[in-house]
C-alpha positions as CSV (number, residue, x, y, z in Angstrom):
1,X,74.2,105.9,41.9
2,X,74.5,102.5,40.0
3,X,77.8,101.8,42.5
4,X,76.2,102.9,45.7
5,X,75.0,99.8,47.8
6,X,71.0,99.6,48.5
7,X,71.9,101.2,52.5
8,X,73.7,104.2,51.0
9,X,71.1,104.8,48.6
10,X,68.4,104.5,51.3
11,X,70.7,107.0,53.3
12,X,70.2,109.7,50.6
13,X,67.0,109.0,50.1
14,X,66.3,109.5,53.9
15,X,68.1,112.4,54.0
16,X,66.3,113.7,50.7
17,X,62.8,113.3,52.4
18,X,64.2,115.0,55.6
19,X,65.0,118.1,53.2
20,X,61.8,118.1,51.6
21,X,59.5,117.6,54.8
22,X,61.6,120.6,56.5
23,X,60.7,122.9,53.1
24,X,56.8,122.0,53.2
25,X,56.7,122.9,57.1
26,X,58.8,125.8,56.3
27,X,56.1,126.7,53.6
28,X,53.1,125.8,56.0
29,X,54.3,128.2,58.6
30,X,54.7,130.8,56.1
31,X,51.5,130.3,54.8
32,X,49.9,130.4,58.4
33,X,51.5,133.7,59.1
């Protein structure tokens, strides 16, 4: 992590938070149902 530039880091963290929205929408449509 220490060698990744600030841009790739903010990549995975963008990614990361894409992953984690999908699973609590995932979770809030299964809790709908």
């Amino acid at each position: 992590m220490g060698a990744c530039s600030e841009g790739c880091i903010g990549k995975q963290v963008g990614r990361w938070m894409e992953e984690m929205v999908k699973e609590m929408v995932k979770e809030m449509d299964e809790g709908d149902g």
